[in-house]
C-alpha positions as CSV (number, residue, x, y, z in Angstrom):
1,X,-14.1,-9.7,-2.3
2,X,-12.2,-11.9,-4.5
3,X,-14.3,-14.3,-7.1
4,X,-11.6,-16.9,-6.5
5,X,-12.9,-17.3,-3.2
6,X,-15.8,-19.6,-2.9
7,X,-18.1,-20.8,-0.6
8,X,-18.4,-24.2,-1.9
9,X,-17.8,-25.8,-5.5
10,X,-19.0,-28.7,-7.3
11,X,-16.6,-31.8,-6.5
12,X,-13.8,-29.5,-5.7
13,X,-9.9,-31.3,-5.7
14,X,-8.4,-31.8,-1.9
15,X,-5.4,-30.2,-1.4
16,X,-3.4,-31.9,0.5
17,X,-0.4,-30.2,2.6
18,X,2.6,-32.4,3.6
19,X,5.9,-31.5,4.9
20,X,9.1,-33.0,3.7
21,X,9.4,-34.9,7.2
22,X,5.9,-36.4,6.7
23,X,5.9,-37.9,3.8
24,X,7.3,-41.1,4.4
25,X,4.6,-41.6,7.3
26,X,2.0,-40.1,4.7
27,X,3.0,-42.7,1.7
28,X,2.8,-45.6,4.0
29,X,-1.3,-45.1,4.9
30,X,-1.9,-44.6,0.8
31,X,-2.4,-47.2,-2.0
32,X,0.3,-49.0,-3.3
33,X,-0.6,-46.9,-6.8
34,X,-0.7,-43.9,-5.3
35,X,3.0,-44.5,-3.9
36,X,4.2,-45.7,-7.0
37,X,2.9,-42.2,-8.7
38,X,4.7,-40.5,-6.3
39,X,8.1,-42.3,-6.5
40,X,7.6,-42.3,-10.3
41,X,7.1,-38.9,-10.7
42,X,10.0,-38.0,-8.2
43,X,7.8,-35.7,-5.8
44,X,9.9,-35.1,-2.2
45,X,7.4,-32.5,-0.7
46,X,9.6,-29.7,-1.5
47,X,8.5,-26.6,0.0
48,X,5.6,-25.0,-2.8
49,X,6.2,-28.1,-5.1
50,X,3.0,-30.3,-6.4
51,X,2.1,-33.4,-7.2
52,X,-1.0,-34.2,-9.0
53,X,-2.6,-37.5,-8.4
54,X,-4.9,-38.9,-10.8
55,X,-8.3,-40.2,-9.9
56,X,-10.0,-43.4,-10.3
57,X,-11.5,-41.8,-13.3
58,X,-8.9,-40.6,-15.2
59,X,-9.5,-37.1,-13.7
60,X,-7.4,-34.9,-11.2
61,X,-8.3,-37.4,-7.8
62,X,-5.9,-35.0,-5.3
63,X,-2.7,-32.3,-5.5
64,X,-0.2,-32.7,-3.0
65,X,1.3,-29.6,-1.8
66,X,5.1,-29.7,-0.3
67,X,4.7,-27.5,3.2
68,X,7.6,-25.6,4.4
69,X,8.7,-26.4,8.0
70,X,7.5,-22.8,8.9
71,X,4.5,-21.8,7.6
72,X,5.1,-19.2,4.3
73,X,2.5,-16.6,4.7
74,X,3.2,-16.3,0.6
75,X,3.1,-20.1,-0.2
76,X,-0.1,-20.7,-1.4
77,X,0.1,-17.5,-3.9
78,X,1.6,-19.4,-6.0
79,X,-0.8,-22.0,-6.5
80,X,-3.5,-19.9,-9.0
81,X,-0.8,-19.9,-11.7
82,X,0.3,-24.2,-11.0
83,X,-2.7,-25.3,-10.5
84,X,-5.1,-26.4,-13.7
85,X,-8.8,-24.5,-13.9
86,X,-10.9,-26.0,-11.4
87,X,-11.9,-25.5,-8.0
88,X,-9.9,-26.7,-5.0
89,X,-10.4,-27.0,-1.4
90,X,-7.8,-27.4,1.8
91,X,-8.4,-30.6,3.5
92,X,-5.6,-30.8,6.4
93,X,-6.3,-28.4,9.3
94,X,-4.7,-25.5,10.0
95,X,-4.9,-22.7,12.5
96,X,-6.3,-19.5,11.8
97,X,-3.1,-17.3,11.1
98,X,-2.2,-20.1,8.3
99,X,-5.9,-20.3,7.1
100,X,-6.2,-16.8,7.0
101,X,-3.4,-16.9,5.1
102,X,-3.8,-19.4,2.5
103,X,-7.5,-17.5,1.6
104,X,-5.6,-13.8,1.4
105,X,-2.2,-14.9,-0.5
106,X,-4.2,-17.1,-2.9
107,X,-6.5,-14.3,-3.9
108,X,-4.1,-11.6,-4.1
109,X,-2.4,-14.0,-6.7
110,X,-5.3,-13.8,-9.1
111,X,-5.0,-10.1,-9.5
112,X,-4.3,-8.5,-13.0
113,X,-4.6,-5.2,-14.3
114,X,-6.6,-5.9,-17.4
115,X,-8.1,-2.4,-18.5
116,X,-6.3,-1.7,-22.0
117,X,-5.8,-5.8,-22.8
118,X,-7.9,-7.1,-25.5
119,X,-7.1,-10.5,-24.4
120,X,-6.9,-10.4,-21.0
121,X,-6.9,-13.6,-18.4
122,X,-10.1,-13.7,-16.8
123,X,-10.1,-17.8,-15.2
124,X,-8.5,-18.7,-12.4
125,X,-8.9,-22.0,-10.4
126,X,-11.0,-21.1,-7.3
127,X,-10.4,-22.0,-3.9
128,X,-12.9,-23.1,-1.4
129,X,-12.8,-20.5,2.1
130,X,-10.7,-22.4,4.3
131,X,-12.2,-23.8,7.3
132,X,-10.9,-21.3,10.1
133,X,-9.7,-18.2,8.1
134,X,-10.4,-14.5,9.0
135,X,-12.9,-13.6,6.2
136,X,-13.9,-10.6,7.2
137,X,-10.2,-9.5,7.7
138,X,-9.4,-11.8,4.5
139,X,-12.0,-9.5,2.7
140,X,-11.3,-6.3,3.8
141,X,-7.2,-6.5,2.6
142,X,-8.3,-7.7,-0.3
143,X,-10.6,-4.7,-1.3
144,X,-8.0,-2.3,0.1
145,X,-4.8,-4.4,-1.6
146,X,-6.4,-4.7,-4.8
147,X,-8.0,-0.7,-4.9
148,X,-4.4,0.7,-4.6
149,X,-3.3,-1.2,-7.3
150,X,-5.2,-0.7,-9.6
151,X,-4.4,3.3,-8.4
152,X,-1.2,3.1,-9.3
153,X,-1.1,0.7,-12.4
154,X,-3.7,3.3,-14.2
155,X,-1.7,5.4,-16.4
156,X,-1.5,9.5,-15.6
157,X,-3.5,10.3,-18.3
158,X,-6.2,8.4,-16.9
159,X,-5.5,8.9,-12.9
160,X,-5.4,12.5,-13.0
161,X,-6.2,15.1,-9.4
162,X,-10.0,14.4,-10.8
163,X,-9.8,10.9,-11.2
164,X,-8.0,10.6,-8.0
165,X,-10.9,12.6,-6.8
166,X,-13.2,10.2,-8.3
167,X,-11.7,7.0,-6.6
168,X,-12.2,8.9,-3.3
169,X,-15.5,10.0,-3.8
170,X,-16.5,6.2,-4.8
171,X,-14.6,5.0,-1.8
172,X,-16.7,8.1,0.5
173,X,-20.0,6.7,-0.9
174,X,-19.3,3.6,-0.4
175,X,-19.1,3.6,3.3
176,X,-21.4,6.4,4.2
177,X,-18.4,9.0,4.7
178,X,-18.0,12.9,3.8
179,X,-15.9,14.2,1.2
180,X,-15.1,17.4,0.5
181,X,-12.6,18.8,-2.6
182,X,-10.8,22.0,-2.8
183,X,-9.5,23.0,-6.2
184,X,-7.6,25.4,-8.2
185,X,-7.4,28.7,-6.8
186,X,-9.5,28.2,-3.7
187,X,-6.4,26.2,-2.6
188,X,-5.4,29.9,-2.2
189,X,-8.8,31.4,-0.8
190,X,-8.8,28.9,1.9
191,X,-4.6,29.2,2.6
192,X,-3.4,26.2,1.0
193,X,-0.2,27.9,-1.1
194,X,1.9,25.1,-1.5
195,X,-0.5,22.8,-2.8
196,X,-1.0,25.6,-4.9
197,X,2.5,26.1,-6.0
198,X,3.3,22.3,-6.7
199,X,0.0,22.2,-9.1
200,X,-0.6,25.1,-10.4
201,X,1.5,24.6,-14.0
202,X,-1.0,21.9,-14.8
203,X,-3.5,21.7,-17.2
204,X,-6.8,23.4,-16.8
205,X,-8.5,20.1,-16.4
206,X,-6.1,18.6,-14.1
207,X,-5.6,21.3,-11.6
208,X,-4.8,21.1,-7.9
209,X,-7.0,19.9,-5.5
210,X,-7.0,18.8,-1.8
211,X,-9.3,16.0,-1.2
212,X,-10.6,15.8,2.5
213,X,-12.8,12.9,3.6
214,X,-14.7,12.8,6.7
215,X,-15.8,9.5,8.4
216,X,-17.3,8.2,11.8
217,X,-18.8,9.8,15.4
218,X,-17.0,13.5,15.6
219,X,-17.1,12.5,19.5
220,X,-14.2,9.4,19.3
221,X,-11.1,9.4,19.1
222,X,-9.3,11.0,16.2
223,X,-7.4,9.3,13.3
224,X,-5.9,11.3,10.1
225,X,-4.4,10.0,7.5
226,X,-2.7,12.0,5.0
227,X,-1.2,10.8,1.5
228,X,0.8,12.2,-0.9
229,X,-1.2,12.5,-4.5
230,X,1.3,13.3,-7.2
231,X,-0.6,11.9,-9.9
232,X,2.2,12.5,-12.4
233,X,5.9,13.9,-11.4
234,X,8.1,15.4,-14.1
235,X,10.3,16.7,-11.3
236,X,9.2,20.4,-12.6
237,X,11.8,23.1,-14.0
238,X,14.7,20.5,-12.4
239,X,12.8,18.1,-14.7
240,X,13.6,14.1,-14.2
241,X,15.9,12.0,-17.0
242,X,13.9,9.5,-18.5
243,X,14.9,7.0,-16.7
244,X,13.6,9.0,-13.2
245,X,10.3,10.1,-15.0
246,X,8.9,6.9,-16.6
247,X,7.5,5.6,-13.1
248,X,6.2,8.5,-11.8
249,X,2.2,7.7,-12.7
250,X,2.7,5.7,-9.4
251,X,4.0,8.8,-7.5
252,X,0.3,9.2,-6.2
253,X,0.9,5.9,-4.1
254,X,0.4,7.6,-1.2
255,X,-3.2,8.8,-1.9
256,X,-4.0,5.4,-3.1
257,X,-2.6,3.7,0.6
258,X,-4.7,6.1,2.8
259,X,-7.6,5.5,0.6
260,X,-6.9,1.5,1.1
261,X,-6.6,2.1,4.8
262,X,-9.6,4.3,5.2
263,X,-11.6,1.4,3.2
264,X,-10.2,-1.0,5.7
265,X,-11.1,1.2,8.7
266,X,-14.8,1.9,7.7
267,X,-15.1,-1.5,6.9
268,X,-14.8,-3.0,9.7
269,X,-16.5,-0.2,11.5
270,X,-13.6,0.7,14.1
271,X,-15.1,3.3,16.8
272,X,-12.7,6.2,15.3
273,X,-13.7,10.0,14.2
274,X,-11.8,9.1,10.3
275,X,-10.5,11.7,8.1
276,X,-8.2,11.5,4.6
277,X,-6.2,14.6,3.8
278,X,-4.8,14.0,-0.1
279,X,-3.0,17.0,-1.6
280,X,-3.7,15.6,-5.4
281,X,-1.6,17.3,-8.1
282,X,0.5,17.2,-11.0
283,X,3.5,18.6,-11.3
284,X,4.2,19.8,-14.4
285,X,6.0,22.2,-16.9
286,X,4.6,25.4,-18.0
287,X,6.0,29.2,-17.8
288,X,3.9,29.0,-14.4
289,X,5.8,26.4,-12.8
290,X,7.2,27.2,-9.8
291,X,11.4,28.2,-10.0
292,X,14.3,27.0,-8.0
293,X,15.1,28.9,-4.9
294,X,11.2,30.6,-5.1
295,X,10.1,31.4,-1.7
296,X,6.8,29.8,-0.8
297,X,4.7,30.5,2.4
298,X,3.0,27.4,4.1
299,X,-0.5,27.3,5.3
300,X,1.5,26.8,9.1
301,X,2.9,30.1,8.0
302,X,6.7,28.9,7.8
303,X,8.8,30.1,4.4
304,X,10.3,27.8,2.3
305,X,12.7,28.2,-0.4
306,X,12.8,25.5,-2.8
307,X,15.8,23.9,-3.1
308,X,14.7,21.6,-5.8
309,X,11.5,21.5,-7.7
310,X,11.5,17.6,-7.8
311,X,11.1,17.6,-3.8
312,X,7.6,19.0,-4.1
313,X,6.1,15.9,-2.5
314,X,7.0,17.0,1.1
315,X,5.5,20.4,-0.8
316,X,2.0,19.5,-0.6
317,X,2.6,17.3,2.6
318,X,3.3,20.4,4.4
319,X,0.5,22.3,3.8
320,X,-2.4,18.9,4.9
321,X,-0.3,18.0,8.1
322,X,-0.2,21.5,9.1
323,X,-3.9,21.7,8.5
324,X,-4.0,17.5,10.4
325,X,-2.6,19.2,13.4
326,X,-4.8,21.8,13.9
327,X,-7.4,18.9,15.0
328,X,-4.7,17.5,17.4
329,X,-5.7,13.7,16.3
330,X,-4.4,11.0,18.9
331,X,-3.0,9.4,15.8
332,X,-1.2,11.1,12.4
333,X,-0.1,9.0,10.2
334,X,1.1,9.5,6.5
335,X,2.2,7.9,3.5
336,X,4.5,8.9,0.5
337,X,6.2,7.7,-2.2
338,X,8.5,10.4,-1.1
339,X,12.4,9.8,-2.0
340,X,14.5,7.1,-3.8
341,X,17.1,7.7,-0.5
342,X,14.5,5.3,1.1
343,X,14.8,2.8,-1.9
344,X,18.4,2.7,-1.7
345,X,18.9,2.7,1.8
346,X,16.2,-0.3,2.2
347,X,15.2,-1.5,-0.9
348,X,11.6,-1.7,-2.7
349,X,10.0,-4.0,-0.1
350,X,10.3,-2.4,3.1
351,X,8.6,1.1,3.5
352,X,11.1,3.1,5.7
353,X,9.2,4.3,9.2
354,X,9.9,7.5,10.8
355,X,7.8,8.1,14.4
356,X,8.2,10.9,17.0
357,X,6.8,8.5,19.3
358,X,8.3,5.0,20.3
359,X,5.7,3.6,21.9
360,X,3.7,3.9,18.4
361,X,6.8,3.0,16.6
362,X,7.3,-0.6,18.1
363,X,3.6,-1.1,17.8
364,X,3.9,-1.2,14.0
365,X,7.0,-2.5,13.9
366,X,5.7,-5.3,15.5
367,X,2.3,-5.4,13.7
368,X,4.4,-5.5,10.6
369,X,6.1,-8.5,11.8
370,X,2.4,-10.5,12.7
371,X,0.5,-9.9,9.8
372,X,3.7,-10.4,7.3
373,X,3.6,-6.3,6.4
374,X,7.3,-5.7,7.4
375,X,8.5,-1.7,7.8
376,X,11.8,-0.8,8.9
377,X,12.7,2.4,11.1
378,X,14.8,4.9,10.5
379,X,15.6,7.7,12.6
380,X,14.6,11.6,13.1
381,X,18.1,12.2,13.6
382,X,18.1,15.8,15.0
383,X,21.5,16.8,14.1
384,X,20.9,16.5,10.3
385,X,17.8,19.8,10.7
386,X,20.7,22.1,10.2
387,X,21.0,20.6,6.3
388,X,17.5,21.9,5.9
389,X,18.2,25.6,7.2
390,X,17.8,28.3,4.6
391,X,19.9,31.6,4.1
392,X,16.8,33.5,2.8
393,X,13.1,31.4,4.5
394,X,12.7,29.5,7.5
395,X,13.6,26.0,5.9
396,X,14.2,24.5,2.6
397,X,12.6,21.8,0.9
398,X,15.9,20.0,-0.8
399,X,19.3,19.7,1.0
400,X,22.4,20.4,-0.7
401,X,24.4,17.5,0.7
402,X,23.8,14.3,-1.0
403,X,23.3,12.3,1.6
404,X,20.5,11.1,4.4
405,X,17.6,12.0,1.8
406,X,15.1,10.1,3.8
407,X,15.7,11.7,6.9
408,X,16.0,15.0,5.9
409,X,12.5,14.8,4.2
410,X,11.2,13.5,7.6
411,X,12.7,16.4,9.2
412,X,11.4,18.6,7.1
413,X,7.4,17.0,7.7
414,X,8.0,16.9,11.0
415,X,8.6,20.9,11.4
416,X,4.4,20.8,9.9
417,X,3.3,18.6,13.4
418,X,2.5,20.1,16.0
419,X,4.3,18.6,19.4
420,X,2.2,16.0,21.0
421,X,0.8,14.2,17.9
422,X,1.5,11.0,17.8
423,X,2.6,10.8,14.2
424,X,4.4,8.0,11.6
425,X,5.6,8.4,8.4
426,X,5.9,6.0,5.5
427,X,8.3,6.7,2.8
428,X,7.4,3.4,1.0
429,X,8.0,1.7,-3.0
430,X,4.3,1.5,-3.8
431,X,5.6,-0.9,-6.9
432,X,6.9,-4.4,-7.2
433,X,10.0,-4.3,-9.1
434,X,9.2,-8.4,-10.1
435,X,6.4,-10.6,-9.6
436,X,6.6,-12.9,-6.7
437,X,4.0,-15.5,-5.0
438,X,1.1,-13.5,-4.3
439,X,2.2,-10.5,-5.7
440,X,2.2,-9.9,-9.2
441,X,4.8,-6.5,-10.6
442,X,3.6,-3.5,-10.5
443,X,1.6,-1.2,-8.5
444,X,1.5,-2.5,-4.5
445,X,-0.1,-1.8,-1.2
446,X,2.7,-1.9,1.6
447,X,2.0,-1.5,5.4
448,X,-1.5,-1.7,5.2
449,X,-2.2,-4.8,7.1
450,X,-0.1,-3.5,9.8
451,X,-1.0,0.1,10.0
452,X,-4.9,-1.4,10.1
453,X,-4.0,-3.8,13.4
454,X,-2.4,-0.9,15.1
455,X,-5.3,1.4,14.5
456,X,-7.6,-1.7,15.4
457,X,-5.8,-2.6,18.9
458,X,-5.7,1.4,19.6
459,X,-8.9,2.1,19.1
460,X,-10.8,-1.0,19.7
């Protein structure tokens, strides 16, 4: 829970919302000073513009807020950095979407990633709960937003597989779930090779792992998520240019979402049998990195050559949605950082969807659109499995064409679910490129509002 949200405060400053349309109407019921101030200091209710009116004291007396004519889910995330140190309260009514919204945009405006500043900003002014907002909801994205930032903004050296471990064990104990690790070579005792594969040339201290956490009444229905956890990519022996590479600590952004969503799930208690599949590695350079066109064999049991060694996200997402299926969940869902085809075909705010099921698909396409989480589908496009086909294994992990790189990595995942899953897959940014109202640059959750409300309507 954010500290910027308060219960109450000591004389807190209205905040008063007007639209552009009202203002005349609003100017005429006020003191002739206070109209004056207004004209003098040229304030036109501008959507997300202020206008602070002094008090009879010589202190801040009220802060006029221009309203846009539809409500900006965003707008009040940019009051924290406007607004002078104090505490603030919301004094015209609003209904619960815009209340809601107001308490979750301006907290997720206060977040920083302070761990290696000396001199980091710590104040903030704080805003009173407004009347009507969803706290609990309110609280629960904030707790999941603000853990997968701070996932992603950690530097590799410092979010390693055992760290990422770490974060998931904290998250298990916190909520009363089950979590169980496989590392190193029992990744190969219990018939996890690819994981294996993609890890193995790490470190002693940062070998692979698959991280499997266990939540809920084994007797209701069944929801996995699975997340990709490539804590640091140099894209292997086909290793990255510089320019590719110096991004990658947030390549484990699909751990850090599932975590976010499984913290929303168990917080709110939803009558679901939970479990987290993470395949957490590193993938690294050493004389035993795995080669191009090596022939691995999955835990489903299917060969792949690989075609590139920088596709070995869909690697280790093989092997954990071969072993989510084996539990035929009613609902798979996964989340990668999985291929910059998916950036450049939709850019870095809108994770691209791919769903065998439409039914499923429109539910979080339209989820997306309530809670302000947007996705945008893309197809399974059957005729492009042919530019996955191998000459010498069953399938290969990296196409040669050039083109349709999303798709043919969701092709490739799909071949690991078994028919009859219900199952999406996210191939989202996890990053904000530039700061914007609400949300500050750099690490980001995306989708997780709207994956949480179709899991909630599902299974309620």
């Amino acid at each position: 829970m954010s500290e910027h949200l308060i219960e109450t405060g000591t004389s807190p400053v209205d905040l008063i919302l007007v639209r552009k349309a009202e203002l005349a109407d609003w100017s005429a019921k006020r003191t002739a000073q206070e109209r004056a101030w207004i004209l003098t200091v040229g304030f036109s209710a501008e959507a997300g513009s202020l206008c602070l009116l002094p008090g009879v004291d010589g202190g801040l007396g009220a802060v006029l807020v221009g309203r846009a004519d539809e409500d900006d889910p965003w707008a009040f995330g940019a009051l924290p950095a406007k607004l002078p140190l104090g505490c603030y309260r919301i004094v015209t009514p609003m209904e619960t979407q815009a209340a809601t919204w107001a308490a979750l945009s301006w907290a997720l405006a206060t977040y920083s990633f302070d761990r290696y500043k000396r001199k980091a900003r710590r104040n903030w002014p704080q805003l009173v709960w407004p009347v009507g907002a969803d706290r609990p909801q309110v609280e629960r994205c904030i707790v999941a937003t603000n853990l997968v930032r701070d996932l992603v903004n950690t530097p590799a050296a410092d979010m390693g597989p055992a760290e990422l471990t770490a974060a998931a064990e904290t998250v298990a104990a916190q909520y009363g779930a089950a979590c169980r690790v496989i590392i190193g070579d029992g990744l190969l005792a219990e018939n996890y090779p690819a994981i294996h594969a993609v890890g193995r040339a790490a470190a002693a201290h940062r070998r692979p792992r698959l991280i499997d956490l266990t939540w809920g009444d084994g007797a209701a229905p069944r929801v996995t998520l699975v997340g990709k956890g490539v804590c640091f990519d140099t894209g292997g022996l086909d290793l990255k240019p510089s320019s590719n590479m110096k991004l990658m600590k947030k390549d484990m952004g699909g751990g850090a979402h599932v975590l976010g969503l499984a913290a929303m799930i168990m917080a709110a208690r939803l009558p679901v049998r939970l479990r987290v599949l993470i395949p957490a590695v590193e993938n690294s350079v050493s004389g035993d990195a795995m080669r191009p066109l090596d022939v691995l064999t999955t835990r489903k049991g299917l060969t792949v050559e690989v075609g590139n060694t920088d596709a070995e996200g869909r690697l280790i997402l093989c092997d954990a949605l071969a072993e989510a299926s084996r539990e035929k969940p009613e609902l798979l869902i996964d989340i990668a950082t999985l291929t910059g085809a998916a950036r450049s075909a939709l850019g870095t705010d809108l994770p691209a969807l791919f769903c065998n099921d439409d039914l499923l698909a429109e539910a979080i396409l339209a989820a997306g659109e309530a809670e302000a989480d947007p996705l945008w589908r893309l197809p399974l496009y059957k005729p492009y499995r042919r530019m996955i086909d191998s000459k010498v294994a069953d399938l290969t992990n990296a196409s040669d064409s050039p083109h349709a790189g999303a798709i043919t990595a969701a092709l490739f995942l799909k071949e690991f679910v078994e028919p009859g899953i219900a199952w999406a897959h996210l191939d989202v940014m996890a990053w904000n490129a530039s700061a914007r109202p609400g949300r500050p640059e750099g690490g980001e959750a995306l989708a997780l509002r709207a994956l949480f409300k179709v899991v909630a309507e599902r299974f309620a």
